[in-house]
N, C-alpha and C positions, 0 to 999 in steps of 0.2 A: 384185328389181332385174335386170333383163335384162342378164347378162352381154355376152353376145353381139355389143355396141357398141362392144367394146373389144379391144384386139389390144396384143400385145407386140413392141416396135419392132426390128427385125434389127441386125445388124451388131454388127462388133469392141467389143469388150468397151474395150481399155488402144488407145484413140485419144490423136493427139498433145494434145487440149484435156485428156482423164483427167490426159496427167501434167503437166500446169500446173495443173491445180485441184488437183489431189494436193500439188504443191509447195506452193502458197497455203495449203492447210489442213496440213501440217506446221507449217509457220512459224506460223502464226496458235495452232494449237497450244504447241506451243515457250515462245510468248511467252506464254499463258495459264499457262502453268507454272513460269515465271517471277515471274508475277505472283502466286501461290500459293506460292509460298517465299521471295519477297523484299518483297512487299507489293504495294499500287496504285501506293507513288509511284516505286516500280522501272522503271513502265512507262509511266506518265498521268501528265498534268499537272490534273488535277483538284486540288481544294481545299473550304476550306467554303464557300468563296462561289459554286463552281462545283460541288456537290456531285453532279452527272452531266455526264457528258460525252457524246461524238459516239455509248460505247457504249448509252446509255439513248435518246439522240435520235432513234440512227439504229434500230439494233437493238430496239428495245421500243416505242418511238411510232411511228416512222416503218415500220418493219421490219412490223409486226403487221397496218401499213394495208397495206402490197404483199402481205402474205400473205394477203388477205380476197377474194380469187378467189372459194376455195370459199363463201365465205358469200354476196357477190354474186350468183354465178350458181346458189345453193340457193334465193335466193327468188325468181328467174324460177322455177325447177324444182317446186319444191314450196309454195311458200305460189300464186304463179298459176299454178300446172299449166300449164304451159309445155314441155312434152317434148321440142321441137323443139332447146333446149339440152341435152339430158341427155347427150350425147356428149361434151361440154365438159368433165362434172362433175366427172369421177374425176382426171385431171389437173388440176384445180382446187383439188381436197384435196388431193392430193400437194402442190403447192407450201405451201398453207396448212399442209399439217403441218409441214414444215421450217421454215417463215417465223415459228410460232407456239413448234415446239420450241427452235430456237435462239435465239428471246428470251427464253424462259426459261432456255437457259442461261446466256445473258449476265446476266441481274440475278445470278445465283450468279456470274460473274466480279467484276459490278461493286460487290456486297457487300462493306464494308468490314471485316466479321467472318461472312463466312459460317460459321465454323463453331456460330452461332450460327441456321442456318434452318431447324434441325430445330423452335422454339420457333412455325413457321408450325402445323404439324401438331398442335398443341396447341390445343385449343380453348379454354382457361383461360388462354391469351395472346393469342387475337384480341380485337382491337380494332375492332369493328362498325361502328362509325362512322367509319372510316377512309377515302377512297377509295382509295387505293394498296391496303390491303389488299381488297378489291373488285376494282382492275384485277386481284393477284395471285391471287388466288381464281379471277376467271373465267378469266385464258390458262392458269393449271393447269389449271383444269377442260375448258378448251375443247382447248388439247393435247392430253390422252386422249381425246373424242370424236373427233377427226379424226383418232387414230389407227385408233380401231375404225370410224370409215367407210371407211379406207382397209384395211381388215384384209380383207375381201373378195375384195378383188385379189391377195392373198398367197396367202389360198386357194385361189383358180383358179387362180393359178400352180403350186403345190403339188399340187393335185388334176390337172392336166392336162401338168405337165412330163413330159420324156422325160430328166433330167437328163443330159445329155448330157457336160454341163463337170466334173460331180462324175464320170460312168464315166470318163473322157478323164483324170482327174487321179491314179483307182482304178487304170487302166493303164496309165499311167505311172510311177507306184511300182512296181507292180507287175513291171513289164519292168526297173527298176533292182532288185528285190530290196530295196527300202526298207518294213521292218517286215511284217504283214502282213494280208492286204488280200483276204477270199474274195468274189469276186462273189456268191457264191449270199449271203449274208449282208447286202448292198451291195443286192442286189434283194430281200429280205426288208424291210430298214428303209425302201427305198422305197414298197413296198407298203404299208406299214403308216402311214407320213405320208400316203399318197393318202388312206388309208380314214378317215384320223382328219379331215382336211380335207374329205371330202367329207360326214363326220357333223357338224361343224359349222356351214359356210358355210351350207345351207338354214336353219338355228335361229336363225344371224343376220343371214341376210334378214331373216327376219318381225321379227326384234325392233330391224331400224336403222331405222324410222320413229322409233322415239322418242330416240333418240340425233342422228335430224337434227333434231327438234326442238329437241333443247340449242342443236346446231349453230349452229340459226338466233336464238336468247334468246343466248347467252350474249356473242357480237360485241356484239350491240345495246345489252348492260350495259356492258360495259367497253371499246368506244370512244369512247361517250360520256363515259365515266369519265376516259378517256384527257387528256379536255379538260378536264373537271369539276377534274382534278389543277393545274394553274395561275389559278381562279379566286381563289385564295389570296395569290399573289402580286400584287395591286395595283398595290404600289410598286416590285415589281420588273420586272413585263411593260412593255413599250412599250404603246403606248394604241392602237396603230393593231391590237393582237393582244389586249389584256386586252377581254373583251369579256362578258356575262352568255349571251351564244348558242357560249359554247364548247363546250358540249356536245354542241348540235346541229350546230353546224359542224363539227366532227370524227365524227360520224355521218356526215352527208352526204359527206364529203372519203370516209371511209373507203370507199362505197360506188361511187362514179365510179372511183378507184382500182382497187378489185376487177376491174370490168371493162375498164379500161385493162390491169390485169396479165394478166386474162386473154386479151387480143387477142395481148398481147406474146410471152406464154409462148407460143399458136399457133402466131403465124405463124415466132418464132425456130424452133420444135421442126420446125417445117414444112418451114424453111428448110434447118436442117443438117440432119436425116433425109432429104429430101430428098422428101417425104411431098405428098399436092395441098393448099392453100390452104384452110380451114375457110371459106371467103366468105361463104355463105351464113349461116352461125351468127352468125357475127362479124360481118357486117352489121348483125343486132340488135341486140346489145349495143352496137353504136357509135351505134346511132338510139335509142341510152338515156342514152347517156353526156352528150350536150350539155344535154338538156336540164335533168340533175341540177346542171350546172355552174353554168347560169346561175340555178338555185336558190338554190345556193351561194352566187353573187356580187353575186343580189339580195338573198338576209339580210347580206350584208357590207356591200354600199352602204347600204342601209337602214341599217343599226347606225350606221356611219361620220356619218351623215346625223343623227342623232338625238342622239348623243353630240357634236358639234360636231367631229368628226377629220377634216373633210373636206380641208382645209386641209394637215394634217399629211401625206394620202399624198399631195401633191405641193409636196415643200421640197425632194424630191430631196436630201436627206443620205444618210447610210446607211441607216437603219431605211428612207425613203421608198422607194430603191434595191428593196431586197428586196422590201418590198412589192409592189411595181408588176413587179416580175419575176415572183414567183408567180401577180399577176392576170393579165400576159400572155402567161405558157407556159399556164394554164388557156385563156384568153380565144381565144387563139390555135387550140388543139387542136381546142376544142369549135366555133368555125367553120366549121374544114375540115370538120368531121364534120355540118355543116347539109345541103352539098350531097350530094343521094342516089347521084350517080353516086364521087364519091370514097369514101363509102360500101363500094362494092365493089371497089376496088382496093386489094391487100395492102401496097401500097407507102403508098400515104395513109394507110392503117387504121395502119400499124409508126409513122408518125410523129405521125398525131394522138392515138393513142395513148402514144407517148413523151411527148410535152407535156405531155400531162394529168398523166401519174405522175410527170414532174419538179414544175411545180406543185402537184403535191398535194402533193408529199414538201418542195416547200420550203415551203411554207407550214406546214409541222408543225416542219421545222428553226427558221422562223422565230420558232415559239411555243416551243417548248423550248431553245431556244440562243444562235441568232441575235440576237432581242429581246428575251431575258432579259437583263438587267445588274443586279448585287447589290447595284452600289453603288461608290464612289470607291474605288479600291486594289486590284480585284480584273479581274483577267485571264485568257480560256483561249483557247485554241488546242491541238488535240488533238495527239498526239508521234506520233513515226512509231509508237513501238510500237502507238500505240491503234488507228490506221491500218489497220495490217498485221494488229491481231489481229479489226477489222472488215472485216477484204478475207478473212483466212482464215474466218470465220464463214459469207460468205455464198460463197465458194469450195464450203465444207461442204455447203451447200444444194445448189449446181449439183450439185456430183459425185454426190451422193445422187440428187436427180433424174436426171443420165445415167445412172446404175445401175439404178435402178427401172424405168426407162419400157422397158428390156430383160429386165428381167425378170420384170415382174407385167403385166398386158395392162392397159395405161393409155392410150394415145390411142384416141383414136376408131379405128375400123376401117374401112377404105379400098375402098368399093364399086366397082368399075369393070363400067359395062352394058357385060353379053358379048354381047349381040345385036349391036348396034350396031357394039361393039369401038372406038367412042369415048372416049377419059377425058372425066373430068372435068373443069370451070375450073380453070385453076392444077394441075392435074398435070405432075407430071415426076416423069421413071421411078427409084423406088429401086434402087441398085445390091444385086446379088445377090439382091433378093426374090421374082422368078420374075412379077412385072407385067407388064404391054403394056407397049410406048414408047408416049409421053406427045404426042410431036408437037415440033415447034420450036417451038411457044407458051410462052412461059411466065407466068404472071400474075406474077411478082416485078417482070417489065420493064413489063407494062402499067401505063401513066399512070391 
């Protein structure tokens, strides 16, 4: 893997957003621990009739689809050798690792006797035939692979730091006379992580082809699966969502998704680093995205059409409402994204890109929550606590990401032709990283 495409993002470390995500993931914390010594119904309004709540909908259905960056733009990269994105990639899997970890940890929240999930790991307790156990098999499985795709970049970190923050913190103790602290010793264990990191990142190079292999199987299992999990429910789905193409339609969703997220994460990261506009790259992926949509929307109609539902998605009730909102934040997104010149402007890309991720995500709300009803007597609406411990989960995510992306070399690396002494489309000049100015252009304002 050609390191070399990849750079470690400058700047302060404890920015004012660190300590509002910091805050967020306390609290959300807090109230997971809460909910571990007083129960679920401490915190949730959950029941039997509503046996998951916003933390399964959002966190584990919905959540797993926002985190499938990396798998979207794995199989531009390596199933059609497509190199042209591989600057993408590694920030791809960063998100997906977080996006994939923290739904696993949310089913151990949302476990009504977790202390009973050691009985997973037991193979004389699996139950084969199960599709839940299938989804949970593979984001366990698939969580460890995209940790060790992203293991890489730790390496390089490791192997190539000047640890600056760890000497900086050795003499600062040091000057208070707090314990003690020999640098010749501080430079010995560093030397000795370099040698040890640079002994293994080559060993696993060669052997991460076959871990992006999983990479790329094991999404493919279980977000299909994802949808396979309510084919059961009949009497319980709305009609306009119980449908025999659920499997495939949450394939598909999941995959438009990926590179909606990953336009998103872009140009945001773009945005505050203050970093040029991926245009070019993201261009692609946006001349990919419409047309999986209207895929999508022609097996729905099709279904709608074949089932006699056609009727039902326009009563305009409630179920109708949501409905017709998901097909027109997709429907919507994926038009702008027809015209090639929108195409390349970051401000069109941030919002047809948004559309679609809302869409996708409510359409998966709508099959897991929204449209599920159990039956006379039974009511949810998630409490604030479940709220706040889903605003701290993906808090978690961010923070981890702003931490990472400074200190392992994860975005793309920022070429500017020295001949020329032109930037690039959409540059503007990062503060403190020793770049050219950028120019009064800037692509965020371009139409």
């Amino acid at each position: 893997m050609p390191h070399n495409e990849f750079q470690k993002q400058s700047g302060r470390i404890f920015t004012p957003s660190f300590f509002v995500l910091l805050t967020f993931s306390v609290i959300g914390l807090a109230l997971i621990g809460v909910r571990f010594f007083m129960g679920l119904g401490a915190v949730s309004n959950m029941s039997d009739g509503y046996p998951w709540g916003i933390w399964i909908t959002y966190d584990v259905a919905t959540g797993t689809a926002i985190a499938c960056g990396g798998y979207a733009v794995a199989i531009l990269v390596y199933i059609r050798h497509n190199m042209h994105y591989h600057p993408l990639i590694r920030s791809c899997v960063l998100t997906s690792m977080f996006g994939y970890g923290l739904a696993g940890f949310s089913v151990m929240v949302d476990l009504g006797r977790p202390w009973n999930s050691y009985n997973f790991f037991l193979p004389s307790k699996w139950q084969v035939n199960s599709v839940m156990f299938e989804v949970a098999l593979c984001v366990m499985a698939y969580s460890t692979v995209l940790i060790i795709e992203f293991l890489p970049a730790i390496l390089v970190s490791l192997e190539t730091s000047e640890w600056k923050r760890l000497r900086a913190v050795t003499d600062w103790l040091n000057a208070r006379k707090v314990g003690r602290h020999d640098p010749a010793k501080l430079r010995h264990r560093i030397q000795h992580v370099r040698a040890w990191a640079g002994w293994l990142r080559p060993r696993l190079d060669k052997a991460l082809i076959f871990f992006i292999v999983l990479g790329i199987t094991l999404p493919t299992m279980h977000q299909s699966s994802l949808g396979s999990m309510l084919l059961i429910a009949a009497t319980k789905l709305h009609p306009l969502w119980h449908t025999a193409f659920l499997p495939l339609l949450f394939l598909i969703n999941c995959i438009y998704i990926g590179y909606a997220i990953a336009i998103l994460e872009s140009i945001i990261s773009s945005h505050g680093f203050k970093r040029p506009f991926e245009v070019k790259e993201l261009s692609g992926l946006a001349s990919i995205m419409p047309w999986l949509a209207v895929i999508w929307m022609t097996v729905v109609a099709g279904d709608l059409v074949y089932r006699g539902q056609v009727t039902a998605a326009f009563r305009f009730d409630f179920y109708s409402c949501f409905f017709l909102a998901e097909v027109g934040l997709l429907g919507t997104g994926s038009f702008i994204l027809f015209n090639a010149r929108r195409r390349t402007s970051p401000r069109w890309l941030f919002v047809s890109a948004l559309l679609i991720v809302l869409g996708g995500a409510l359409y998966r709300f709508n099959v897991y929550l929204i449209g599920f009803n159990p039956g006379q007597g039974w009511l949810y609406f998630p409490s604030l606590a479940e709220l706040l411990i889903t605003v701290g989960i993906v808090a978690i995510e961010l923070l981890g990401y702003q931490l990472l992306v400074k200190f392992c070399p994860v975005l793309p690396k920022i070429n500017i032709p020295a001949a020329s002494g032109k930037p690039l489309p959409g540059h503007r000049e990062p503060r403190g990283t020793g770049l050219p100015p950028a120019g009064p252009a800037s692509a965020w304002k371009s139409a």
